[in-house]
C-alpha positions in Angstrom: -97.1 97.5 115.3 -95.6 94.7 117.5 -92.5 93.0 116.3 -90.0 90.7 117.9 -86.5 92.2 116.6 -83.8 91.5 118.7 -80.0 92.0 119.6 -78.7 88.5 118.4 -76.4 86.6 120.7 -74.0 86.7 117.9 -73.5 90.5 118.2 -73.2 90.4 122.0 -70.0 87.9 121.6 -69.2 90.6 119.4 -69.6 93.6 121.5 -67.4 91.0 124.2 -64.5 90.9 122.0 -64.2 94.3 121.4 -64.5 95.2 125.2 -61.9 92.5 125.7 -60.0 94.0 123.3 -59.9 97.2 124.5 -59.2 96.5 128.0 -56.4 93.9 127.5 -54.0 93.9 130.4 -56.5 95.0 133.0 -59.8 93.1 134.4 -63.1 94.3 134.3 -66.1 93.6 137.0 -69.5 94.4 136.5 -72.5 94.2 138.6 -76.1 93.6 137.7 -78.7 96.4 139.1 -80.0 95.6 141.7 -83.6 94.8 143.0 -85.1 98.4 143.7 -87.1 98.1 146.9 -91.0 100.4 146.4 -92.4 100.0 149.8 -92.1 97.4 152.4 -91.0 94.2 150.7 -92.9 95.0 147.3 -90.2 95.8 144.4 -90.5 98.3 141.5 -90.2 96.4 138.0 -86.7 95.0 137.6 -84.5 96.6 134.8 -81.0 95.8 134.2 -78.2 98.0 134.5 -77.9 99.1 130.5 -73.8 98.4 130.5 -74.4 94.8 132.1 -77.2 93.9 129.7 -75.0 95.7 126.6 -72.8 92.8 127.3 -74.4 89.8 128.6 -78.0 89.9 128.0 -78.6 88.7 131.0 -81.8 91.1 133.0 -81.7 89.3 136.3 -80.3 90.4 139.5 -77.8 88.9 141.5 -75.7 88.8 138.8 -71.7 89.7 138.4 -69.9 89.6 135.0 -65.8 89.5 135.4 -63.7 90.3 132.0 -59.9 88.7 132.2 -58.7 89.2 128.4 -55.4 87.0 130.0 -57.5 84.0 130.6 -58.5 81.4 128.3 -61.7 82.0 129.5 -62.1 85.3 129.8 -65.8 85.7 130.5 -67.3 84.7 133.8 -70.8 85.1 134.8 -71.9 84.9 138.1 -75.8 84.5 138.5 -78.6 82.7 140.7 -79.1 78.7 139.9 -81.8 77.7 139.3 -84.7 77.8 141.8 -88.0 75.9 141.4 -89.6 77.8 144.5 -88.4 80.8 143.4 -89.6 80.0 139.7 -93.1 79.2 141.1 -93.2 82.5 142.5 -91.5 84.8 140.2 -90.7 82.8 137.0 -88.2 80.9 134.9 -84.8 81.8 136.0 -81.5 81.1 133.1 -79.9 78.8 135.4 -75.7 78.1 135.0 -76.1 75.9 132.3 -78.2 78.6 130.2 -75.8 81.4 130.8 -73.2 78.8 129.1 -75.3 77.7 126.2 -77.5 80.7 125.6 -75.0 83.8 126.6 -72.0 82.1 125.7 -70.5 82.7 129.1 -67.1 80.8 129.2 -67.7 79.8 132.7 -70.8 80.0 134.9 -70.7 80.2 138.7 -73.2 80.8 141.7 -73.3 84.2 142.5 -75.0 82.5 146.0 -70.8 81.6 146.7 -69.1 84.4 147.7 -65.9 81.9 147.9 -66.5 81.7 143.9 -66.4 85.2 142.9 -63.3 86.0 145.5 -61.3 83.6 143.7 -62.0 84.4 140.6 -61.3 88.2 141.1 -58.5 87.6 142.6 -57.2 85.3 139.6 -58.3 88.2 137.8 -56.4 91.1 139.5 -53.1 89.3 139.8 -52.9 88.6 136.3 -54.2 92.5 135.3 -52.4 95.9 135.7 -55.4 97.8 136.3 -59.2 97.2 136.8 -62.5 98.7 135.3 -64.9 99.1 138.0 -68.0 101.6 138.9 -66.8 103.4 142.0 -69.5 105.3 144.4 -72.5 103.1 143.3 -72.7 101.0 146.0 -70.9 101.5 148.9 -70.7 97.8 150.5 -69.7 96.9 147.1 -66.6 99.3 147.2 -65.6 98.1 150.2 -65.7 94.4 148.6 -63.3 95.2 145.6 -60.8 97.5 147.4 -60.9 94.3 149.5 -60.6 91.8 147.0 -57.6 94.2 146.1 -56.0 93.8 148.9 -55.7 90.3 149.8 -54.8 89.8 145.7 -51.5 92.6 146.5 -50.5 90.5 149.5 -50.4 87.6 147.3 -47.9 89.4 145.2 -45.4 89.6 147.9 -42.9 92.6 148.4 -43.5 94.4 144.8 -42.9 97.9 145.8 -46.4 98.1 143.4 -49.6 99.8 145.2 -52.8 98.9 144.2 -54.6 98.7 141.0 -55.6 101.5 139.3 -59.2 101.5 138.5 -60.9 103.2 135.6 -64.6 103.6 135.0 -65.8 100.8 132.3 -68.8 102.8 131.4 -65.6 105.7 129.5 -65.0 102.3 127.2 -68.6 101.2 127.0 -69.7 104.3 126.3 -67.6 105.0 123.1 -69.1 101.2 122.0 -72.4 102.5 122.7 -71.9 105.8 120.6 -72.0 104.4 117.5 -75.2 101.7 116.8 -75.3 99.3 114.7 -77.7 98.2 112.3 -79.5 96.1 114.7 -79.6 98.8 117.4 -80.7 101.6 114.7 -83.8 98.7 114.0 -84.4 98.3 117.4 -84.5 102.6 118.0 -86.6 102.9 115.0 -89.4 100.5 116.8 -89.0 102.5 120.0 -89.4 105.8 117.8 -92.5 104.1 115.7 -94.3 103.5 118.7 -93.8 106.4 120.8 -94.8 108.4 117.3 -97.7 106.8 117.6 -98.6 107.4 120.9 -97.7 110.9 120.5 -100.6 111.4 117.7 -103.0 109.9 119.6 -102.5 112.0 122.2 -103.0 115.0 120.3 -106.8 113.4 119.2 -107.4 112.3 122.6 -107.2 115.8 124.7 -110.2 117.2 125.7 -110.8 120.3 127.7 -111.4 119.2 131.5 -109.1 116.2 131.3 -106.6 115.7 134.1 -102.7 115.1 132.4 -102.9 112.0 134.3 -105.2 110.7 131.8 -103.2 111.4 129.3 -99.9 109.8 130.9 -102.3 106.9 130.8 -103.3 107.0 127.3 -99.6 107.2 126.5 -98.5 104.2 128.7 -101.3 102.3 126.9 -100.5 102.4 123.5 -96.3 101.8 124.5 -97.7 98.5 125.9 -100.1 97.4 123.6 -97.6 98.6 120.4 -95.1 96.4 122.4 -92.8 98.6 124.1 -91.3 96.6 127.5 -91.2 100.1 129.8 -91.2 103.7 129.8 -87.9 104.9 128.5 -88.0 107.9 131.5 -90.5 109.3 133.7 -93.9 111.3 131.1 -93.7 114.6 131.3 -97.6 116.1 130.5 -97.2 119.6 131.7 -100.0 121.9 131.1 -100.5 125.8 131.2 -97.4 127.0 133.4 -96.4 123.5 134.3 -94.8 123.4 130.6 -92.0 125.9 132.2 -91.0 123.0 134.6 -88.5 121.3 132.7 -88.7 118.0 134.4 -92.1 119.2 135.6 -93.7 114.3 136.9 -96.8 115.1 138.8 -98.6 115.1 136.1 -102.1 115.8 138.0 -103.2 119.4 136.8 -107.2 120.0 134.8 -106.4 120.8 131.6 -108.8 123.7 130.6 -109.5 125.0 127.0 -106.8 127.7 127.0 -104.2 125.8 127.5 -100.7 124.4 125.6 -100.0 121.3 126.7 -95.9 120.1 126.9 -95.3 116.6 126.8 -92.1 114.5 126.8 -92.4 110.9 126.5 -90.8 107.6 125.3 -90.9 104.1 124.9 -88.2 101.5 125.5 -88.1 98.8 123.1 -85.9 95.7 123.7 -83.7 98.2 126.1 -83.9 101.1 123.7 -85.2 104.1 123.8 -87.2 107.0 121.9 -87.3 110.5 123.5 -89.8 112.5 121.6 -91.7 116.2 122.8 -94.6 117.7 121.1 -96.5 121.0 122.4 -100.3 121.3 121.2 -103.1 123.3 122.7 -105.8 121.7 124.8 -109.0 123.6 123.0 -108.9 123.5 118.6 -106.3 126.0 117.9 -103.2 128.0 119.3 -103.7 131.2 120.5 -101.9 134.0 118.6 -99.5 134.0 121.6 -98.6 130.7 121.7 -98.7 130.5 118.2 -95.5 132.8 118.0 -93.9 131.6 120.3 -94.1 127.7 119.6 -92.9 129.0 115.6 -90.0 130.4 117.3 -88.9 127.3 118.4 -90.2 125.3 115.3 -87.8 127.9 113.3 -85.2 127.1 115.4 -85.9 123.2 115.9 -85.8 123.0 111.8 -83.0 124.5 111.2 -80.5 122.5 114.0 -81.9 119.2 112.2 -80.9 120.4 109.2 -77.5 120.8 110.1 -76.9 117.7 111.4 -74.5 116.0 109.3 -71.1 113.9 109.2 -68.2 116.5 110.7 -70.8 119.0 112.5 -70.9 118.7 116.5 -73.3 119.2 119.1 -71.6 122.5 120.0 -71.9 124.0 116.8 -75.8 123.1 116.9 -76.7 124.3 120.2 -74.5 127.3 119.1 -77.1 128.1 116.3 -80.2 127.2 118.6 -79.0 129.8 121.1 -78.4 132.2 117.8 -81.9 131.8 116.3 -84.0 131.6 119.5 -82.0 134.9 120.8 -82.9 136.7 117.6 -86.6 135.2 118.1 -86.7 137.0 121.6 -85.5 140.5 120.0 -88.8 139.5 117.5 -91.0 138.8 120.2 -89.6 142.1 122.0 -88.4 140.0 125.3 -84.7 140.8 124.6 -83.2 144.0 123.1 -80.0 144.7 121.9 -77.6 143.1 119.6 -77.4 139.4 119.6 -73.6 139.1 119.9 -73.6 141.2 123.2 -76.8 139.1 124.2 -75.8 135.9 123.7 -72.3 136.9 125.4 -73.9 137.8 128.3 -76.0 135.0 128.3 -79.4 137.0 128.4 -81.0 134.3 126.6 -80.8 131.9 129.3 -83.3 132.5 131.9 -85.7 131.7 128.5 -84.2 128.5 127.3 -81.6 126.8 130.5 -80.3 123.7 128.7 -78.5 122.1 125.5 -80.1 121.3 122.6 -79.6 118.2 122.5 -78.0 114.4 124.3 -76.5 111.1 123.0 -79.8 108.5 122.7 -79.8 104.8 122.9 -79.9 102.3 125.6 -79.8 105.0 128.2 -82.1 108.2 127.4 -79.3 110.4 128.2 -76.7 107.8 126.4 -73.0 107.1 127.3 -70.3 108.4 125.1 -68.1 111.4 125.6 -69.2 115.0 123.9 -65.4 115.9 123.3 -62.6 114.7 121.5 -59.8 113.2 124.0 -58.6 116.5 124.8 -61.9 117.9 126.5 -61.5 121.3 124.2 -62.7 120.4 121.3 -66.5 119.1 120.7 -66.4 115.5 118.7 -67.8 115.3 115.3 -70.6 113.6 114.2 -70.4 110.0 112.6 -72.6 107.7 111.0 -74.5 105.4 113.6 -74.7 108.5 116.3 -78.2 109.2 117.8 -79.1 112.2 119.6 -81.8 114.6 120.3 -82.4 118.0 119.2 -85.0 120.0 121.4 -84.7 123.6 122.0 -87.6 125.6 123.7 -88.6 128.6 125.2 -90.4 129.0 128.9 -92.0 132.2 130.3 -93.3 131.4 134.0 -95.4 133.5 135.7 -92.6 135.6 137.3 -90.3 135.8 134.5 -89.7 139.1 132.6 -91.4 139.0 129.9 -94.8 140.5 127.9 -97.9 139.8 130.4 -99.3 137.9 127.2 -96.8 135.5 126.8 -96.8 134.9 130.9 -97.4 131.2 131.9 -96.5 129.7 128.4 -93.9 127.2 127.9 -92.5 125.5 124.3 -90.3 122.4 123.6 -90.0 120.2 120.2 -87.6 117.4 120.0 -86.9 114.5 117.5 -84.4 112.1 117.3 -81.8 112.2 114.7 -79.8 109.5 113.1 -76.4 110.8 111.6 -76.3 108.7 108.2 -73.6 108.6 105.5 -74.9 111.8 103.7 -76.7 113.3 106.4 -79.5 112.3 108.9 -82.8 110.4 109.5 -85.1 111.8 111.4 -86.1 108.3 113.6 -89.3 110.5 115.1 -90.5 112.0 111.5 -94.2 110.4 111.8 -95.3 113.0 114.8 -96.9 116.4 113.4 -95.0 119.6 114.1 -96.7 122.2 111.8 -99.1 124.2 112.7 -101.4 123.6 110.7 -100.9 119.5 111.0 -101.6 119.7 114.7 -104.7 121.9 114.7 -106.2 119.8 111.6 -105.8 116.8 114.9 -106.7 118.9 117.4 -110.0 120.0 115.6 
């Protein structure tokens, strides 16, 4: 299934003008992630800060990007030259004059000068009324902007003005990043395809006695070899009670025969993400218990996708999840009384503790706001959103509930596509029925 689709250069300069647009009259600055250290002087894999790369394209470290829609040139990238030492060692690096022909940076700097990058922020902020900058990510990085910030306002003389105002770039980027384009929807699908994939060969390659290590590793290996770059988030392959952990990593429990087995996992494909989770028992078959309860949350799973359509919100879908997975726990006798007063007083929640779904992209819980400007009113879906819809139930050990259902835990998510009618289901090709998984399964 490997394919090379990309995010052309010609839609980053696009995605440039628009942030330029939007921010006109201000400056923005944005940093490059940073190398993450592992142990000692051994670093985990690099991966580039999703807003910086949404941009620039660039994925190495080191780097700045300043935005001044006053200047002629109002995109400056600041990034390593080039190295031949350091390429022997780690490989090619872009080099100033590739971030100029191959980014379409307007002007190219050493980000080894700190002289460079004070002068130019400075330019920046003196010809801006406000700046877009991360605050609280880096604290010796704070210290540098409100710095920078300073020495630009004594430059201005006796204004009466204080200093800039500074707004978070990821509010703008992440209403850019709400709504994908064609390119972006390609480049999900891949990410979907393959982690679909992954996800069904899972289900044939449990075995009773396994550790879910081995199958965290089965998973990894056919993201790689379908041509995924990374995991999109930590795999979650939660076993028997594990399954009630919601963000349950270790990941080292024996599966045995009577077992459901949770897991959550995704691939990232050219900085895009799936975020699919199937439940399936370890041995051939559900067990009546399980069985009920995983078709309580199919029910309820089924029915939120359906909904999803141009003008319907989040809210109103996680409203009906909570509506049909109450009524389920009246069925399965967990819950009693009416489901107004239940879901009022929240009974529902020590069952099923989250939302029903997230914003999916770039990030696997994506930018972009869940409310209309006001914060009181949930937004309404548009063509190009992608989000997740994934409600479950969980029974631990200790939890009130039937002794049969004790230790049994249920989650099923696919990613959804608003389109001009309706939706696409991007995760369609991974079984959900029943009878689908225990045809794999035996």
């Amino acid at each position: 299934m490997k394919t090379q689709l990309q995010i052309t250069p010609k839609e980053r300069a696009q995605r440039r003008q628009e942030f330029i647009g939007r921010i006109k009259g201000g400056a923005a600055f944005l940093f490059a992630a940073p190398h993450a250290i592992r142990n000692h002087d051994v670093h985990h894999p690099y991966r580039q800060d999703s807003n910086f790369y949404y941009l620039t394209g660039l994925d190495e470290p080191e780097s700045i990007a300043i935005f001044n829609p006053q200047s002629k040139k109002p995109f400056t990238l600041f990034l390593e030259p080039k190295d031949k030492t350091k390429e022997l060692w780690e490989g090619k690096m872009l080099g100033l004059e590739g971030a100029r022909q191959k980014l379409g940076a307007d002007e190219a700097k050493s980000s080894h000068d700190p002289n460079a990058f004070e002068e130019a922020a400075i330019e920046a902020l003196l010809q801006a009324d406000r700046l877009y900058y991360r605050v609280g990510v880096n604290t010796l990085r704070d210290q540098l902007i409100f710095s920078l910030m300073v020495k630009a306002a004594k430059k201005l003389g006796r204004t009466g003005r204080s200093l800039w105002p500074i707004f978070d770039p990821s509010e703008v980027l992440g209403e850019m990043r709400l709504v994908k384009s064609a390119n972006e929807i390609a480049c999900l699908q891949v990410a979907a395809n393959i982690t679909a994939q992954a996800h069904t060969e899972a289900m044939r390659y449990c075995k009773p006695g396994m550790y879910e290590f081995e199958l965290e590793a089965a998973l990894f290996h056919s993201f790689r070899a379908a041509g995924a770059g990374r995991l999109g988030y930590g795999s979650i392959v939660a076993s028997g009670e594990n399954a009630c952990v919601l963000h349950y990593v270790n990941n080292q429990r024996k599966m045995q025969e009577s077992d459901l087995i949770l897991i959550d996992a995704g691939a990232e494909y050219e900085y895009y993400t799936a975020d699919i989770t199937r439940c399936f028992p370890v041995g051939t078959h559900f067990s009546p218990e399980q069985k009920e309860i995983y078709q309580s949350v199919l029910l309820a799973q089924k029915e939120c996708v359906a909904m999803a359509k141009p003008g319907r919100t989040l809210k109103e879908i996680h409203q009906h999840a909570v509506e049909v997975l109450t009524e389920e726990l009246k069925r399965l006798k967990v819950l009693k009384g009416t489901t107004a007063s239940l879901i009022k007083s929240e009974a529902y929640r020590p069952f099923y503790p989250h939302g029903t779904g997230h914003w999916l992209g770039m990030d696997v819980h994506d930018l972009g706001r869940y409310y209309e400007e006001t914060y009181s009113n949930s937004r309404k879906l548009k063509p190009g959103m992608v989000f997740t819809v994934e409600p479950g139930l969980y029974f631990s050990a200790d939890s009130k509930v039937p002794a049969k259902f004790k230790g049994i835990g249920v989650r099923i998510e696919d990613d959804v596509l608003i389109t001009e009618k309706g939706h696409h289901v991007l995760t369609s090709a991974v079984p959900k029925e029943v009878e689908e998984i225990e045809s794999l399964r035996s």
